[in-house]
mmCIF entry with sequence, helices, sheets and N, C-alpha, C, O atoms, coordinates in Angstrom:
data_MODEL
# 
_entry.id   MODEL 
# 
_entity.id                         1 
_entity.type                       polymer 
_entity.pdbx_number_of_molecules   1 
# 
_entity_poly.entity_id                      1 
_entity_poly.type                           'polypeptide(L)' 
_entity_poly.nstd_linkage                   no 
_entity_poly.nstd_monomer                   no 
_entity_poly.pdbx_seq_one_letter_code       
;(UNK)(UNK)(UNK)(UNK)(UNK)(UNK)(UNK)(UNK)(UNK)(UNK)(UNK)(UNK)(UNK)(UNK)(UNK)(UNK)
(UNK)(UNK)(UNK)(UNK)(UNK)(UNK)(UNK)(UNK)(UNK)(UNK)(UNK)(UNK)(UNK)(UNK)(UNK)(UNK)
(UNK)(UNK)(UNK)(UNK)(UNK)(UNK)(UNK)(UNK)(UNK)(UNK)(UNK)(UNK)(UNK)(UNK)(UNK)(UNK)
(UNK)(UNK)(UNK)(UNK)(UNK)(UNK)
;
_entity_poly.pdbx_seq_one_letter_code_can   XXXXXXXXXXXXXXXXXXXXXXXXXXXXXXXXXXXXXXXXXXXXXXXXXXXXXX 
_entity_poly.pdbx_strand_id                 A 
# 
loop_
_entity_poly_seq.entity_id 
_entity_poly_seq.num 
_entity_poly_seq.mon_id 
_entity_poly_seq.hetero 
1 1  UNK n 
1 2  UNK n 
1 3  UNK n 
1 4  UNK n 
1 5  UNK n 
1 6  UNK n 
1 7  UNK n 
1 8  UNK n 
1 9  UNK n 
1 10 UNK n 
1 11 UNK n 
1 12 UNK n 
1 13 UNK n 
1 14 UNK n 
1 15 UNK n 
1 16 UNK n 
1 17 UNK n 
1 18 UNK n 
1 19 UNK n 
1 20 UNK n 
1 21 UNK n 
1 22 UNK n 
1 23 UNK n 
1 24 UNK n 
1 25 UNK n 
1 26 UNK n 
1 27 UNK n 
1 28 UNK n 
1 29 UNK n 
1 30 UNK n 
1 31 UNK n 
1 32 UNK n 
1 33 UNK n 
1 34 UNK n 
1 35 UNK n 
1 36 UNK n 
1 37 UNK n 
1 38 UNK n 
1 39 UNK n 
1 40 UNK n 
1 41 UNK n 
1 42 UNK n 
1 43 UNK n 
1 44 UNK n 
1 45 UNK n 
1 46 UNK n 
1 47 UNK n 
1 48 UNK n 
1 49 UNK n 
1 50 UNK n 
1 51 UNK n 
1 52 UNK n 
1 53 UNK n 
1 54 UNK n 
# 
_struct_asym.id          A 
_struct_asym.entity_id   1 
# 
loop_
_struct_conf.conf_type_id 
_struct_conf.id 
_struct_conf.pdbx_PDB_helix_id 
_struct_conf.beg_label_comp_id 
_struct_conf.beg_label_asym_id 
_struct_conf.beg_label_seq_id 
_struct_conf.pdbx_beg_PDB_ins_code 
_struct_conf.end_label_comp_id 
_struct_conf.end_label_asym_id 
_struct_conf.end_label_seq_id 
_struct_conf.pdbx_end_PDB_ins_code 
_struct_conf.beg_auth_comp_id 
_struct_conf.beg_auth_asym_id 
_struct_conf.beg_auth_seq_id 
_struct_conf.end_auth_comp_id 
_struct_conf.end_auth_asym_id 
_struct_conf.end_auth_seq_id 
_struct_conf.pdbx_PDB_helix_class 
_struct_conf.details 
_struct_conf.pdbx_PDB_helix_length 
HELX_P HELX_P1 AA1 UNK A 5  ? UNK A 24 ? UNK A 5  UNK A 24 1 ? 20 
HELX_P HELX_P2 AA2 UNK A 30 ? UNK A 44 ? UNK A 30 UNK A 44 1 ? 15 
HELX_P HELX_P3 AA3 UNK A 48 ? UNK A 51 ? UNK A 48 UNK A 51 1 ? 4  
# 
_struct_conf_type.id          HELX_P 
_struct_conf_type.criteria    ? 
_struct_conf_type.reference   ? 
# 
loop_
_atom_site.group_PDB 
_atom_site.id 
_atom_site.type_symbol 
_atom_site.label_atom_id 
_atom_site.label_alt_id 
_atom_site.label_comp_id 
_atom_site.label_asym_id 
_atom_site.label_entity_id 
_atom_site.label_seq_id 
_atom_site.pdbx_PDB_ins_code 
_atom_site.Cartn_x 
_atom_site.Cartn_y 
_atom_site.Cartn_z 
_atom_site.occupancy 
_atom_site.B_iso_or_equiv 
_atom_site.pdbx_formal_charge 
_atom_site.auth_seq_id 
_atom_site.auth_comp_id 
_atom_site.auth_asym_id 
_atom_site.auth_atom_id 
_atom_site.pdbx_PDB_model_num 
ATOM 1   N N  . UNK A 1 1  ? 129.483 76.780 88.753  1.00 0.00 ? 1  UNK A N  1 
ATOM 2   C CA . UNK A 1 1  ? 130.880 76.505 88.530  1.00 0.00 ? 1  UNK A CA 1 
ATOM 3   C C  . UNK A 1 1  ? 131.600 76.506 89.888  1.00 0.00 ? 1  UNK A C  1 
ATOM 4   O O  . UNK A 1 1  ? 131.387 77.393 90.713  1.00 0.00 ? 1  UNK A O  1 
ATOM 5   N N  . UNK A 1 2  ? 132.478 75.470 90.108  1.00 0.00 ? 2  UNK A N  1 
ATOM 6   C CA . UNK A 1 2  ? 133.398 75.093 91.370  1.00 0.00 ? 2  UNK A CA 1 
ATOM 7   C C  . UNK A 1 2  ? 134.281 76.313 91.699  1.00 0.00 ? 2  UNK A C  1 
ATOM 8   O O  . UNK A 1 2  ? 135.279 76.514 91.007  1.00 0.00 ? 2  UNK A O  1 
ATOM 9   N N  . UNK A 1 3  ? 133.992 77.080 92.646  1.00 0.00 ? 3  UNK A N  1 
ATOM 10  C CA . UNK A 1 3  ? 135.296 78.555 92.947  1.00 0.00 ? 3  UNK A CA 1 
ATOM 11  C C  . UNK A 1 3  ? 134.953 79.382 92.064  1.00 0.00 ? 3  UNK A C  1 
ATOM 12  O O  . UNK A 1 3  ? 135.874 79.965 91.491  1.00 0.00 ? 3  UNK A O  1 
ATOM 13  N N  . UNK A 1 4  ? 133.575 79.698 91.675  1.00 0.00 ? 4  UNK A N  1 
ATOM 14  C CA . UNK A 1 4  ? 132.901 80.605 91.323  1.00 0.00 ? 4  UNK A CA 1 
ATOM 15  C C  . UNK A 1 4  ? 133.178 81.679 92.109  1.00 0.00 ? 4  UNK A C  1 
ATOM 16  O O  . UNK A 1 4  ? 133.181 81.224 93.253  1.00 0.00 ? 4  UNK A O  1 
ATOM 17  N N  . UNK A 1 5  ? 133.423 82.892 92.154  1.00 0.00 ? 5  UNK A N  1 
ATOM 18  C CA . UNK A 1 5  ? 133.367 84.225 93.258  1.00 0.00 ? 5  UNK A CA 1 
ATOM 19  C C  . UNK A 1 5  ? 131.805 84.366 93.738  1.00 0.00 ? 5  UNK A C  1 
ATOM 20  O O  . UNK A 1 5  ? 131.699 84.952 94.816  1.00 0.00 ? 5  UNK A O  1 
ATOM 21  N N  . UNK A 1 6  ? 130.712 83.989 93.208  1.00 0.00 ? 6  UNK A N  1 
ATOM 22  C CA . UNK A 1 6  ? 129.607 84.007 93.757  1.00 0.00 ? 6  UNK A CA 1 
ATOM 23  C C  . UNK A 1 6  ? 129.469 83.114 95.158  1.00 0.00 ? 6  UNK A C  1 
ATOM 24  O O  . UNK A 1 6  ? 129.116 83.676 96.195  1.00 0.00 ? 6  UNK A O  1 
ATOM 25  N N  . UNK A 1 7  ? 129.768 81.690 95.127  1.00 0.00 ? 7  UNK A N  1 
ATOM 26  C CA . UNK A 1 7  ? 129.686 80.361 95.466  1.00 0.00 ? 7  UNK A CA 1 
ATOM 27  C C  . UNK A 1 7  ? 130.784 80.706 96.624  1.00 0.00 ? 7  UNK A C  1 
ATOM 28  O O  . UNK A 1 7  ? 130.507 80.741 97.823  1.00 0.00 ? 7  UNK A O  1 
ATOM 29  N N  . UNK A 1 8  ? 132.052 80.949 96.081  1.00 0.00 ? 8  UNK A N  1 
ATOM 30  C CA . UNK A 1 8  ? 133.009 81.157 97.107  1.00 0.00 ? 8  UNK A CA 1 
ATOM 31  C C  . UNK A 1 8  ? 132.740 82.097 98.310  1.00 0.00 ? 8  UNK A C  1 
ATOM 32  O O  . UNK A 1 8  ? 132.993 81.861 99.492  1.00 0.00 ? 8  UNK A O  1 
ATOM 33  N N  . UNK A 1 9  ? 131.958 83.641 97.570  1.00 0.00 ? 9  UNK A N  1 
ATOM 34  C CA . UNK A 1 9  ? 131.660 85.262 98.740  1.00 0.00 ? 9  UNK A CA 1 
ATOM 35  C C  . UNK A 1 9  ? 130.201 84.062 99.657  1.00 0.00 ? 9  UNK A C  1 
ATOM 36  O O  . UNK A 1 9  ? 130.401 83.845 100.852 1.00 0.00 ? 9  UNK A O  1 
ATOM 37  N N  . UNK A 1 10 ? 129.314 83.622 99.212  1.00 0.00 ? 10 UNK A N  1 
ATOM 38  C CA . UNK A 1 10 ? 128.337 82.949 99.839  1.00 0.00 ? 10 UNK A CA 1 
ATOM 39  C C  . UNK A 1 10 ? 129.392 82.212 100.964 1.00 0.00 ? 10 UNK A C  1 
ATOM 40  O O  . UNK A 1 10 ? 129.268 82.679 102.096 1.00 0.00 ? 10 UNK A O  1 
ATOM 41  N N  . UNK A 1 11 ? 129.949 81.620 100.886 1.00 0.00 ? 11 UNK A N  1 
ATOM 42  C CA . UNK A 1 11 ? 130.895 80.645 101.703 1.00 0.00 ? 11 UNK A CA 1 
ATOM 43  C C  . UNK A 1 11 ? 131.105 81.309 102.996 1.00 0.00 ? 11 UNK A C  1 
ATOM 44  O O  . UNK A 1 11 ? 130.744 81.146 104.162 1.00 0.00 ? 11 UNK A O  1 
ATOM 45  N N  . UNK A 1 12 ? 131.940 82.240 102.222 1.00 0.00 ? 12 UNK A N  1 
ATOM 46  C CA . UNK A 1 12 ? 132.783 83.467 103.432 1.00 0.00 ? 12 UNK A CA 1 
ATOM 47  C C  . UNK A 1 12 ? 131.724 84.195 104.047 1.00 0.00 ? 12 UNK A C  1 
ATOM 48  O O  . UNK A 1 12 ? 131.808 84.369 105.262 1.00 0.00 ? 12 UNK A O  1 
ATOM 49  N N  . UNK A 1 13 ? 131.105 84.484 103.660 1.00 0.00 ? 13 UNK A N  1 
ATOM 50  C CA . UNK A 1 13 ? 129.783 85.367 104.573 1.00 0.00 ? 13 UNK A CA 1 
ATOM 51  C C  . UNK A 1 13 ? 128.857 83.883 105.260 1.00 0.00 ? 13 UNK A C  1 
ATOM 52  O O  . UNK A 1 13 ? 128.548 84.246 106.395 1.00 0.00 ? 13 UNK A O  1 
ATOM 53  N N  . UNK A 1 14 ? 128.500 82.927 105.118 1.00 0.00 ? 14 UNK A N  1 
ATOM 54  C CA . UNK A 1 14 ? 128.362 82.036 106.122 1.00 0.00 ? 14 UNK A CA 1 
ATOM 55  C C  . UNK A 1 14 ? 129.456 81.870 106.750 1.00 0.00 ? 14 UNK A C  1 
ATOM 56  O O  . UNK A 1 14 ? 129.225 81.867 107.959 1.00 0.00 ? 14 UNK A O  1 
ATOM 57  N N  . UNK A 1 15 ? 130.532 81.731 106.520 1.00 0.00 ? 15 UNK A N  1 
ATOM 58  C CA . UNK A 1 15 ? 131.776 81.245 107.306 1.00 0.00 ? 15 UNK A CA 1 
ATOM 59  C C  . UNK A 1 15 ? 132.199 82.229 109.191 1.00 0.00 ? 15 UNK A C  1 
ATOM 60  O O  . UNK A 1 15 ? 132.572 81.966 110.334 1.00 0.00 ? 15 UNK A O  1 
ATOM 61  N N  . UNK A 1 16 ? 131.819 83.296 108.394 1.00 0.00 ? 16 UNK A N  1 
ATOM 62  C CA . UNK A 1 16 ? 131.426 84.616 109.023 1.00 0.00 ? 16 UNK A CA 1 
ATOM 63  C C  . UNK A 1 16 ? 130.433 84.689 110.329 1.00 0.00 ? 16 UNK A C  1 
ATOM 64  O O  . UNK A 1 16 ? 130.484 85.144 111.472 1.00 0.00 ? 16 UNK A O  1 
ATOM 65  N N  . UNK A 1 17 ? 129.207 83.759 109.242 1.00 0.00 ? 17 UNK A N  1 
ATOM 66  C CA . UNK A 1 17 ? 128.073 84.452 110.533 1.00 0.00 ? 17 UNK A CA 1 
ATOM 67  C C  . UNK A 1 17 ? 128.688 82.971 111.751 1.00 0.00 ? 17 UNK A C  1 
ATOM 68  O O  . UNK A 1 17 ? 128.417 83.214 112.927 1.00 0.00 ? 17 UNK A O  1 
ATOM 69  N N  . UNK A 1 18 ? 129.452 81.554 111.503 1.00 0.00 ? 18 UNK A N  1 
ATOM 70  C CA . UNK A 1 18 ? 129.498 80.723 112.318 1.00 0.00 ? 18 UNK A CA 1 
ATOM 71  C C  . UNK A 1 18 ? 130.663 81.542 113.291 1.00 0.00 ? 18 UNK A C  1 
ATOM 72  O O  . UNK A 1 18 ? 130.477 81.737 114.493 1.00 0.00 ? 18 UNK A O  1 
ATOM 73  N N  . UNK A 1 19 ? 131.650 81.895 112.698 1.00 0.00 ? 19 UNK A N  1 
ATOM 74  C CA . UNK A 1 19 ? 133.152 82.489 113.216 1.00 0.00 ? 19 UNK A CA 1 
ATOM 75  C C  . UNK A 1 19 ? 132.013 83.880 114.408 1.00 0.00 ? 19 UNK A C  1 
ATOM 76  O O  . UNK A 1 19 ? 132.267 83.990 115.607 1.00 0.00 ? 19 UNK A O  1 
ATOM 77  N N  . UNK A 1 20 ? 131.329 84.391 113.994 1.00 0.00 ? 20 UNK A N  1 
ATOM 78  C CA . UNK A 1 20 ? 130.556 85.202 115.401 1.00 0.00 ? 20 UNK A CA 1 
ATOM 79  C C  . UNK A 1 20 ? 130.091 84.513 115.783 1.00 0.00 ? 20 UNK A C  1 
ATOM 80  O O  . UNK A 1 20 ? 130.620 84.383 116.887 1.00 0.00 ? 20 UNK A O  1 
ATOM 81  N N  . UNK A 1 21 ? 129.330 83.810 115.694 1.00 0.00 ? 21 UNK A N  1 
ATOM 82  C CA . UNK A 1 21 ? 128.092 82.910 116.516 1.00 0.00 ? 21 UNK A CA 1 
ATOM 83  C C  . UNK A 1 21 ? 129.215 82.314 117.552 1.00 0.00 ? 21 UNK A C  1 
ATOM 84  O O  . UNK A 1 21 ? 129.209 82.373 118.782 1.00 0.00 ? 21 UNK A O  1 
ATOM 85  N N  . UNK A 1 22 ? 130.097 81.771 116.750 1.00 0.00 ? 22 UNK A N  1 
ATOM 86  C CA . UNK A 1 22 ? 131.222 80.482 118.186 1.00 0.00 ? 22 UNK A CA 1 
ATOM 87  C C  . UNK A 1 22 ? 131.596 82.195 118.788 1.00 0.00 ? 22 UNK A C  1 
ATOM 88  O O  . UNK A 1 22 ? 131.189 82.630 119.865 1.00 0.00 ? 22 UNK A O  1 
ATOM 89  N N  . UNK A 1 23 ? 132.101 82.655 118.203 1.00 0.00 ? 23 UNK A N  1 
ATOM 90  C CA . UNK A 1 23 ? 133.029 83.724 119.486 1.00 0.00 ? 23 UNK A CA 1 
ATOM 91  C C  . UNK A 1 23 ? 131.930 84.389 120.403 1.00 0.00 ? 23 UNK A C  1 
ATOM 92  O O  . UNK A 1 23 ? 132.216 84.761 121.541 1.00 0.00 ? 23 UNK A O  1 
ATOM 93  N N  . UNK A 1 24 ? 130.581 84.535 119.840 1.00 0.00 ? 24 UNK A N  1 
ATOM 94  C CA . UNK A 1 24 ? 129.823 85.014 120.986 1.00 0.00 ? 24 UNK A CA 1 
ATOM 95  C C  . UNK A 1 24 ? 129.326 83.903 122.257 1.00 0.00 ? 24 UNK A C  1 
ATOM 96  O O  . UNK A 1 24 ? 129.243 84.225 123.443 1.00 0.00 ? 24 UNK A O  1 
ATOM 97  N N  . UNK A 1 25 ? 129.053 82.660 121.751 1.00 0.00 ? 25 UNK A N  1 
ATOM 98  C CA . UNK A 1 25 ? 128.665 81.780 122.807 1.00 0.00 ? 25 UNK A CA 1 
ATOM 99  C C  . UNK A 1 25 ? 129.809 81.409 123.567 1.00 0.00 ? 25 UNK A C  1 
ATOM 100 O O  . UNK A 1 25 ? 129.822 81.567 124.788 1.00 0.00 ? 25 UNK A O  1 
ATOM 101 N N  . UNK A 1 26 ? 130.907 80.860 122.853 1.00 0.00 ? 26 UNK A N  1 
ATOM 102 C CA . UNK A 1 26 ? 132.047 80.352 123.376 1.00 0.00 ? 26 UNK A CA 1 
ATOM 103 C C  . UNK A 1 26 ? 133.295 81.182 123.964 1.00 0.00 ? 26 UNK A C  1 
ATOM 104 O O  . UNK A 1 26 ? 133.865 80.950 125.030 1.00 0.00 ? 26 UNK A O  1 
ATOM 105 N N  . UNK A 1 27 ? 133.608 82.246 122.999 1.00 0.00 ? 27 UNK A N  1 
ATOM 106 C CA . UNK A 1 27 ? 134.728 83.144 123.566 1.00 0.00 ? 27 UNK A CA 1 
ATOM 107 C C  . UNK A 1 27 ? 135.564 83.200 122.133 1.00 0.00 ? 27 UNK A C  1 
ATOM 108 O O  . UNK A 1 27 ? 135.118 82.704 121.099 1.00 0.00 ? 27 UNK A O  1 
ATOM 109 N N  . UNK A 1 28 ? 136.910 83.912 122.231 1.00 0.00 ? 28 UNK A N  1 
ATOM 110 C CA . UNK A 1 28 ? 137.278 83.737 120.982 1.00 0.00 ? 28 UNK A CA 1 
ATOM 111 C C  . UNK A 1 28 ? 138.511 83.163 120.827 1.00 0.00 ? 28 UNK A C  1 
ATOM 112 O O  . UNK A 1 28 ? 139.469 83.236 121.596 1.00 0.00 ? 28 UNK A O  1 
ATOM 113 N N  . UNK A 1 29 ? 138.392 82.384 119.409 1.00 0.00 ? 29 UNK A N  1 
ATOM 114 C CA . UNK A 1 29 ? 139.281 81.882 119.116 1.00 0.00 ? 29 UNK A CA 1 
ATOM 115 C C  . UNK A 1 29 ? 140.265 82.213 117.826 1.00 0.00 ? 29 UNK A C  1 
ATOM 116 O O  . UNK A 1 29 ? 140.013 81.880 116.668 1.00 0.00 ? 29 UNK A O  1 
ATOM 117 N N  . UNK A 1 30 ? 141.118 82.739 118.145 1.00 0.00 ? 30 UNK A N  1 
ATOM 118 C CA . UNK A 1 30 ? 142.423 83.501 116.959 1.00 0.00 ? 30 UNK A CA 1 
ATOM 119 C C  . UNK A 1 30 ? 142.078 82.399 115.623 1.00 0.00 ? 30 UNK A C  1 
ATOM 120 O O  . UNK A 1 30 ? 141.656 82.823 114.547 1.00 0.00 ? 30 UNK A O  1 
ATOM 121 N N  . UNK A 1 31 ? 142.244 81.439 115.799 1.00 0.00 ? 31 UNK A N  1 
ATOM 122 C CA . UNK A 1 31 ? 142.671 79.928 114.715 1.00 0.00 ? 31 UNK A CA 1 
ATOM 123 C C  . UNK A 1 31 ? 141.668 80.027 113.685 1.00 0.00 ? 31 UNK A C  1 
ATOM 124 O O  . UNK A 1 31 ? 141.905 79.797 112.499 1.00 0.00 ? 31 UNK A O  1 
ATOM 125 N N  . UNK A 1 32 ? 140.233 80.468 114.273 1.00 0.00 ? 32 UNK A N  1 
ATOM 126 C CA . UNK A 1 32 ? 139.163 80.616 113.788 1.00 0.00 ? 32 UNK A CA 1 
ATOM 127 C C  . UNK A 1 32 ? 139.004 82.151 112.919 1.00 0.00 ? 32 UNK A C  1 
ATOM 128 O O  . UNK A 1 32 ? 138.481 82.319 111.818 1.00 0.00 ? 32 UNK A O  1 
ATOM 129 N N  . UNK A 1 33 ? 139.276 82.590 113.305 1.00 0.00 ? 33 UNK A N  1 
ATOM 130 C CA . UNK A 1 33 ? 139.226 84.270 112.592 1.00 0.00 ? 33 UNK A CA 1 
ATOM 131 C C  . UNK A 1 33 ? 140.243 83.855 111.444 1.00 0.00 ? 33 UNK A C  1 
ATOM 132 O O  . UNK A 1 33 ? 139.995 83.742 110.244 1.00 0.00 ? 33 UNK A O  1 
ATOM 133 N N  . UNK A 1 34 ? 141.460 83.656 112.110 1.00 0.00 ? 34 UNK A N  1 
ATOM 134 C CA . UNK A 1 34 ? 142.971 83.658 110.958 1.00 0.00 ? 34 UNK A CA 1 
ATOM 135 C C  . UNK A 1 34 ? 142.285 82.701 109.508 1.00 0.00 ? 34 UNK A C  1 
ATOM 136 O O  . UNK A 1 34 ? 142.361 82.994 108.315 1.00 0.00 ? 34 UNK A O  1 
ATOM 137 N N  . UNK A 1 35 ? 141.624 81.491 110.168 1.00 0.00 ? 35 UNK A N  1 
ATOM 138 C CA . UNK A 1 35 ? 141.139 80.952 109.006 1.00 0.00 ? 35 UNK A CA 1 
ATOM 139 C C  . UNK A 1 35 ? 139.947 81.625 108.206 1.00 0.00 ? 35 UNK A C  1 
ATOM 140 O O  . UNK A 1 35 ? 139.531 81.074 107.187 1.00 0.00 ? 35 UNK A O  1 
ATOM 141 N N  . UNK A 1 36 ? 139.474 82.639 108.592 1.00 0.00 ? 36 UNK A N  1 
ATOM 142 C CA . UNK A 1 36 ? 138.553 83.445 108.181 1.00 0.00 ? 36 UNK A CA 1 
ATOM 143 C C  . UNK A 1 36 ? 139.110 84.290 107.224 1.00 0.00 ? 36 UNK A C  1 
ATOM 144 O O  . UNK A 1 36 ? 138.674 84.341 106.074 1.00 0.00 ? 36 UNK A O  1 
ATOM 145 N N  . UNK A 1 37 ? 140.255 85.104 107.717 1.00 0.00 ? 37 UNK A N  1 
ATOM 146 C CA . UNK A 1 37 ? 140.823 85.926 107.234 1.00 0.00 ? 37 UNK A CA 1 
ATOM 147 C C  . UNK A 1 37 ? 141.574 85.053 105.908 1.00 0.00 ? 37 UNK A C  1 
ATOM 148 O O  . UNK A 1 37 ? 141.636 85.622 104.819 1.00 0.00 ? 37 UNK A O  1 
ATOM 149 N N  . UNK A 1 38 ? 142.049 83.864 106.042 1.00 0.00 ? 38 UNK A N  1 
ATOM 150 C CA . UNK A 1 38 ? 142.875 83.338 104.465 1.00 0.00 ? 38 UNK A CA 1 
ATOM 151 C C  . UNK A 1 38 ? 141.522 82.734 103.478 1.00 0.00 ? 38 UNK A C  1 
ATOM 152 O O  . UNK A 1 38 ? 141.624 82.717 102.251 1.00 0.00 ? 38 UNK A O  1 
ATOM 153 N N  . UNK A 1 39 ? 140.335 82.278 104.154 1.00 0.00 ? 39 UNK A N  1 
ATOM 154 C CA . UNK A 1 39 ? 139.427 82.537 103.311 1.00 0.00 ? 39 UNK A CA 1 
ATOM 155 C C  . UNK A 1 39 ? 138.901 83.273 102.442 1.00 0.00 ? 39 UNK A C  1 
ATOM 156 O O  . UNK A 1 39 ? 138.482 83.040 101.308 1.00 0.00 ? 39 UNK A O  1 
ATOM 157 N N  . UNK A 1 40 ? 138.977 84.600 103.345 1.00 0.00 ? 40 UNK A N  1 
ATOM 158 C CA . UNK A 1 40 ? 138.357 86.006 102.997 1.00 0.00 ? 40 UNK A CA 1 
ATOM 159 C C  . UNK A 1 40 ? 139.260 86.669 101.268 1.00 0.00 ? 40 UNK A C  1 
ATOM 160 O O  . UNK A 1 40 ? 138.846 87.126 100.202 1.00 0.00 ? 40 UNK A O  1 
ATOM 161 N N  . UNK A 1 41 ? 140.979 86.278 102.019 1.00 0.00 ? 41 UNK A N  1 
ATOM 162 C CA . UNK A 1 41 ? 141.637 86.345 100.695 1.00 0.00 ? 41 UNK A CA 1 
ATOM 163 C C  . UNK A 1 41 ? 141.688 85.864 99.713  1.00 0.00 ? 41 UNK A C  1 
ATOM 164 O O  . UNK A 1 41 ? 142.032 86.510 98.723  1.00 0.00 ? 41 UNK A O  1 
ATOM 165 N N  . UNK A 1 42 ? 141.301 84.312 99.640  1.00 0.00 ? 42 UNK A N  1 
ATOM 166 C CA . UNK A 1 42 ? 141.131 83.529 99.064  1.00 0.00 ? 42 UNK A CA 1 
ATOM 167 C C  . UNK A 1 42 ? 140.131 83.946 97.939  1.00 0.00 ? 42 UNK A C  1 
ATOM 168 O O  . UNK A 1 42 ? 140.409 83.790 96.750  1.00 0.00 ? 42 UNK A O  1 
ATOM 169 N N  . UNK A 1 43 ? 138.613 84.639 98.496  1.00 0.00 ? 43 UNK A N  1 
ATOM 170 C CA . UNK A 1 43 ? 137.701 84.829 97.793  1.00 0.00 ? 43 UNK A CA 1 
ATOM 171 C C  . UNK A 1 43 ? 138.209 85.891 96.857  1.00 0.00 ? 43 UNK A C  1 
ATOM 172 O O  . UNK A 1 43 ? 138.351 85.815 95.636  1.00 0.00 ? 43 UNK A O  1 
ATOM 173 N N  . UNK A 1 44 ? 138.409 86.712 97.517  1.00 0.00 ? 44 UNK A N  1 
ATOM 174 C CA . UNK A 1 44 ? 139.103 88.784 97.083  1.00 0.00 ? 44 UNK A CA 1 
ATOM 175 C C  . UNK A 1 44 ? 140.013 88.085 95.523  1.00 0.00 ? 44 UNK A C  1 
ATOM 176 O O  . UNK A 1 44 ? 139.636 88.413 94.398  1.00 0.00 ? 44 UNK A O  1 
ATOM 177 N N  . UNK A 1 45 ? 140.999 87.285 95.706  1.00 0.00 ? 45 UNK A N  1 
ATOM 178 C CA . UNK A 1 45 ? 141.820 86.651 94.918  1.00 0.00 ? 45 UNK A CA 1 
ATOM 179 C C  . UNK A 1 45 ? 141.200 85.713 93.578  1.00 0.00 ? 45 UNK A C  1 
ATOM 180 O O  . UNK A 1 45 ? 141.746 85.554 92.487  1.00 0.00 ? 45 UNK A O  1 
ATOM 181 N N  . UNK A 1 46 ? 140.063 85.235 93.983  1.00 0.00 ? 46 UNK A N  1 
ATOM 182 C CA . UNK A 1 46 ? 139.191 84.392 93.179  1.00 0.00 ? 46 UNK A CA 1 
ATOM 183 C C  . UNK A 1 46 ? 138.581 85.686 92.678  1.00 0.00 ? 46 UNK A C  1 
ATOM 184 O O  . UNK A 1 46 ? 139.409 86.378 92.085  1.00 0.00 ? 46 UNK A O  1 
ATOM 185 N N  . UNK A 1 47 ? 137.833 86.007 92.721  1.00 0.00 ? 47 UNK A N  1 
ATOM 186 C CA . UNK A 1 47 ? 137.017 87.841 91.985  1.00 0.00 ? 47 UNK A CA 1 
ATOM 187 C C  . UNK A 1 47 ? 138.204 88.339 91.666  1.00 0.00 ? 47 UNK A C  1 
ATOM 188 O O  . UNK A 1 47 ? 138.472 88.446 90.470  1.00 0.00 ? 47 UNK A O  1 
ATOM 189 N N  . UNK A 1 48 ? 138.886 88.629 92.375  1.00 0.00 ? 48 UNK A N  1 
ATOM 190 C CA . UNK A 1 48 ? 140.126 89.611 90.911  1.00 0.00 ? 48 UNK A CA 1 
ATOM 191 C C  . UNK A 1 48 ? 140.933 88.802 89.613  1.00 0.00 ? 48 UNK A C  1 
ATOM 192 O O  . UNK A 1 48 ? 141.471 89.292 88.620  1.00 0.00 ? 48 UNK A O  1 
ATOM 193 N N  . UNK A 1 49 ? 140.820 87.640 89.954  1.00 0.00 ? 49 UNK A N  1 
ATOM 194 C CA . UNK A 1 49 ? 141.215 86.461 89.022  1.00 0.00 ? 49 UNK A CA 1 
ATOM 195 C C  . UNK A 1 49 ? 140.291 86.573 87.747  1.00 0.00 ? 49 UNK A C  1 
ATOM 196 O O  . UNK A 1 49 ? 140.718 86.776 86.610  1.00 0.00 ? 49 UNK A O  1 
ATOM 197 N N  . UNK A 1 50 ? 138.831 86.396 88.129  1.00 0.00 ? 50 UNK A N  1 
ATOM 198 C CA . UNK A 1 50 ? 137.705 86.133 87.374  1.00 0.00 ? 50 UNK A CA 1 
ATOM 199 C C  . UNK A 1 50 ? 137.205 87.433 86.253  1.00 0.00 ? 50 UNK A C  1 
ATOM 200 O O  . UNK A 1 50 ? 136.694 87.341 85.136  1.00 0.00 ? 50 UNK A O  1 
ATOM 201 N N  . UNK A 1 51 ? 137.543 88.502 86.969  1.00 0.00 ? 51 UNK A N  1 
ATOM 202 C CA . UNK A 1 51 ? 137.234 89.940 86.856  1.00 0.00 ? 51 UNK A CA 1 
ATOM 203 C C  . UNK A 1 51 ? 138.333 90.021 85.625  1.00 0.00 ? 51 UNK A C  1 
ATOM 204 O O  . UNK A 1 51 ? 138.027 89.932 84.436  1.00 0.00 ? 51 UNK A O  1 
ATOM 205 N N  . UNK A 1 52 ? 139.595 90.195 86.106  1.00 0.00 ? 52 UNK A N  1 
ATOM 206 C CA . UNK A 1 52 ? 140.638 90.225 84.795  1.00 0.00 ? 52 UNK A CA 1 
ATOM 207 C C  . UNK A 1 52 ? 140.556 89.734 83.788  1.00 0.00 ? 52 UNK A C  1 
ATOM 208 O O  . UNK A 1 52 ? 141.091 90.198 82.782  1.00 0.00 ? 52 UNK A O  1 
ATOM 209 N N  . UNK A 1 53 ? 139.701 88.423 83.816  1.00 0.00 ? 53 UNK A N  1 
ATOM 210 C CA . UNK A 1 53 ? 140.098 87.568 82.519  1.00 0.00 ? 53 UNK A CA 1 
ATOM 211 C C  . UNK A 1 53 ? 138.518 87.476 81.787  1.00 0.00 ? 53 UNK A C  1 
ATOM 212 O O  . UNK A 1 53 ? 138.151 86.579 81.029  1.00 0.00 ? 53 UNK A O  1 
ATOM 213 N N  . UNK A 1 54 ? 137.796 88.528 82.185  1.00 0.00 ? 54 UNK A N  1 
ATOM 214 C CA . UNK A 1 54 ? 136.387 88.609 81.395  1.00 0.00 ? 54 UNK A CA 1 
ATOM 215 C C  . UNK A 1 54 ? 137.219 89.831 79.965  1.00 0.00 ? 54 UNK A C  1 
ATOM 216 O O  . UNK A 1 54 ? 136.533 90.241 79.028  1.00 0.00 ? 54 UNK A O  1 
# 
């Protein structure tokens, strides 16, 4: 299912290992985390969505 909390946390935890990988080779970039971070909520928000309505 599309925005599954499974499908979505898989996302964010790859999203994750690229957001270290660039800041360790390259240096860091805020734009990149921040979008990490509205992801991250995104997911948290999708699971408490899903969770309530079982």
């Amino acid at each position: 299912m599309p925005g599954s909390p499974k499908s979505m946390g898989a996302l964010t935890v790859g999203t994750l290992v690229v957001v270290t990988a660039y800041t360790a080779a390259m240096g860091s970039n805020g734009w990149l985390w921040f979008g990490w971070v509205v992801l991250l909520l995104a997911t948290v928000g999708t699971a408490a969505t899903t969770t309530r309505g079982r």
